[in-house]
C-alpha positions in Angstrom: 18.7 -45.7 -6.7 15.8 -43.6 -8.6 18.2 -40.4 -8.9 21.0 -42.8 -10.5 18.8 -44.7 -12.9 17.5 -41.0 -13.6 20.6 -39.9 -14.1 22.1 -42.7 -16.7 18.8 -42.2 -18.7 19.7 -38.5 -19.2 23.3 -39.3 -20.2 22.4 -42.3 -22.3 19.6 -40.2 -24.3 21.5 -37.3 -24.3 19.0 -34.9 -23.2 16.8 -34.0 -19.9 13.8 -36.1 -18.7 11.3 -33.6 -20.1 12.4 -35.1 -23.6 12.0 -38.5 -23.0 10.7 -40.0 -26.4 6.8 -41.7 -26.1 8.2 -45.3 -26.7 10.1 -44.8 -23.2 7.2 -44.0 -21.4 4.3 -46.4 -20.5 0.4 -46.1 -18.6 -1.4 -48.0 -16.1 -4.8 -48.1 -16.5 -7.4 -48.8 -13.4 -11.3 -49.6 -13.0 -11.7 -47.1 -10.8 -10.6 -43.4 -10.5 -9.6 -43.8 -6.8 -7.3 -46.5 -7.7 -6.1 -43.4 -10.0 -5.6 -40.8 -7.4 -4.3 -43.6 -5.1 -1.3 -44.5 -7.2 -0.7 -41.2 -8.1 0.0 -40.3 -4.5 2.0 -43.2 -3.4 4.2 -43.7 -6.9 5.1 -39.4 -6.5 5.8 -39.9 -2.7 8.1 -42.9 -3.5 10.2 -40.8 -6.1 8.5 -41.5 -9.2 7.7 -39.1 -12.3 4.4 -39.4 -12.7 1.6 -37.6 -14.4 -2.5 -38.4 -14.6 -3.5 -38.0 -17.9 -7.1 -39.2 -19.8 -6.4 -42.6 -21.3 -7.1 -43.0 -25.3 -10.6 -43.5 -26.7 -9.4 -47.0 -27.7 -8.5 -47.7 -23.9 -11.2 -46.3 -22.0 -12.6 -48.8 -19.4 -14.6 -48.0 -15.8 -11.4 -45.0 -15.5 -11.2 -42.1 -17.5 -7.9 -41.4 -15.9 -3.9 -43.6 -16.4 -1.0 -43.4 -14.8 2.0 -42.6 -16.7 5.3 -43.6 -15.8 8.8 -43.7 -16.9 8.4 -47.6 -18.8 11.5 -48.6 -17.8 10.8 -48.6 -14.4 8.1 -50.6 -14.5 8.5 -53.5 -12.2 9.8 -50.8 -9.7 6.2 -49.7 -10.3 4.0 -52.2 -9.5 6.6 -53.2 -6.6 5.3 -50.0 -4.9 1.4 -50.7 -6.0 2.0 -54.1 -5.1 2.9 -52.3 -1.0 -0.6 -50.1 -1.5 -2.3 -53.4 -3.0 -2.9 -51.8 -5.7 -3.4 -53.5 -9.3 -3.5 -52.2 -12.3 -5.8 -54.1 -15.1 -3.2 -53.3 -17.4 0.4 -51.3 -18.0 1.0 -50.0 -21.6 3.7 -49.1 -23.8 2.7 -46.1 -25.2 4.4 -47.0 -28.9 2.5 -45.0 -31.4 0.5 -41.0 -31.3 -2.5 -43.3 -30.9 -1.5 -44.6 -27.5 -0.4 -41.1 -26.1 -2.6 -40.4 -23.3 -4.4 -37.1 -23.6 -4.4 -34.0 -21.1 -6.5 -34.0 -18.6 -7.1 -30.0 -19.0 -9.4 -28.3 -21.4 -8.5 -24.4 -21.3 -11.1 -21.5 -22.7 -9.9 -17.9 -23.6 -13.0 -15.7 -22.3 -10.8 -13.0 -23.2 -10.1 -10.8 -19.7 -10.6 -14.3 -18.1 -10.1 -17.5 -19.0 -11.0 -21.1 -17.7 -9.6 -24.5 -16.4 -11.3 -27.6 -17.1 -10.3 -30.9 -15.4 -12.6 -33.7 -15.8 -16.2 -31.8 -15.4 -14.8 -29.6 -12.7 -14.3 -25.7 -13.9 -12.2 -23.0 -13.0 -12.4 -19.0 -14.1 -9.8 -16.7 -13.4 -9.7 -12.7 -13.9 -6.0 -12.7 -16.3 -5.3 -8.8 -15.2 -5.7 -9.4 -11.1 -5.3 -13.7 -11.0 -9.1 -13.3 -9.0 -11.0 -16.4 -9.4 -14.4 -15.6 -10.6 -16.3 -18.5 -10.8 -15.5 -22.3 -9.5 -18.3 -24.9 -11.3 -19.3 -28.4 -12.5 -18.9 -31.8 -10.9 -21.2 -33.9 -8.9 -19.6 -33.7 -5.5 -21.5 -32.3 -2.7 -18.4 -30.3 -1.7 -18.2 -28.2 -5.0 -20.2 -25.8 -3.7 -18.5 -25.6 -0.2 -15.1 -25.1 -2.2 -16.6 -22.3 -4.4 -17.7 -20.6 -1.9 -14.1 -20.6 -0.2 -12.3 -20.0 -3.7 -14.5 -17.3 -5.9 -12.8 -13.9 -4.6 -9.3 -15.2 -3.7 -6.2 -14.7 -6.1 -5.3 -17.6 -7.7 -1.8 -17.0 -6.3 -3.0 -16.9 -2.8 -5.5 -19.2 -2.4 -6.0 -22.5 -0.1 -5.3 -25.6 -2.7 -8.8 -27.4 -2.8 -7.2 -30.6 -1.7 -7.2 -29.4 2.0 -10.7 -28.9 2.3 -12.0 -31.3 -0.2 -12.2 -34.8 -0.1 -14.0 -35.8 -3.2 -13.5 -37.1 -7.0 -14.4 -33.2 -7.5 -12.2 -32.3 -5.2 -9.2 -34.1 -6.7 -10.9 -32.4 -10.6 -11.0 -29.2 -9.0 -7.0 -29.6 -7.5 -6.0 -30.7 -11.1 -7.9 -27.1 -12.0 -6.5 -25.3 -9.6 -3.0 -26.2 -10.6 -2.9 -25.7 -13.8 -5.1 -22.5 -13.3 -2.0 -21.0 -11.0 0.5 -22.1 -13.2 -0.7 -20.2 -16.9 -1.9 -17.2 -14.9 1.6 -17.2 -13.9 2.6 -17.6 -17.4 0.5 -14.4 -18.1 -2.7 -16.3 -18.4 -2.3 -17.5 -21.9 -5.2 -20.5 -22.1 
């Protein structure tokens, strides 16, 4: 049913997902960033195009994380949150630039390296080699534990975060990490 309704959205816009306009797609916000991660997992294992993204200054509650989801699928949404009892405090249209949800990466140029930021979590990686040099931030008491494994280890090659950690860092650091791997593979343009 997903692949169909996917499908007739393409046709009827005349383009691929990717350029979905912003009045078509829509966020749920949560109180808590677990709820977040949570919703996240279980909307992308049930089929859904999903992304977490930080929420606009306007909307910012106990989250600094939303959900954003294809709008007009929205009661098969919360028909899957609803399963995972899962509520959202509210779903928004996003209708205007002021409603677009922002990126949850900040990237620096450090010149032969540069760095991935996802919430307070930070990533460095050597641009020539895809080394990662440094692995910082957060308030987890795994951060350390998954520096230690990371620093050294090509960005290419290394264990995702996610299997070792099981923290709000963790799940940062795993945004990071991602996006890390996927502009050094790019060439490393930050």
């Amino acid at each position: 049913m997903l692949g169909k309704l996917t499908g007739w959205l393409k046709r009827r816009n005349g383009r691929g997902s990717e350029n979905v306009s912003a009045v078509e797609k829509g966020f749920l916000v949560f109180q808590h960033t677990g709820e977040v991660i949570q919703a996240e997992r279980c909307l992308q294992a049930a089929g859904f195009s999903v992304e977490v993204k930080g929420p606009p200054p306007e909307l910012r509650t106990g989250c600094d994380m939303v959900v954003t989801f294809p709008l007009i699928m929205e009661s098969a949404v919360r028909r899957v949150l609803e399963k995972e009892r899962l509520s959202p405090m509210n779903a928004v249209p996003v209708s205007g630039p002021l409603l677009e949800p922002v990126s949850l990466y900040r990237t620096k140029d450090y010149g032969d390296w540069f760095m991935v930021q996802a919430a307070n979590v930070k990533i460095t990686v050597e641009r020539a080699s895809g080394r990662i040099v440094n692995v910082s931030g957060g308030g987890c008491p795994d951060v350390p534990y998954l520096a230690s494994i990371l620093v050294g280890e090509t960005i290419a090659g290394a264990q995702e975060p996610r299997v070792q950690g099981h923290t709000l860092c963790a799940y940062a650091l795993q945004k990071a990490f991602l996006e890390a791997r996927r502009l050094w593979r790019k060439g490393g343009e930050a």
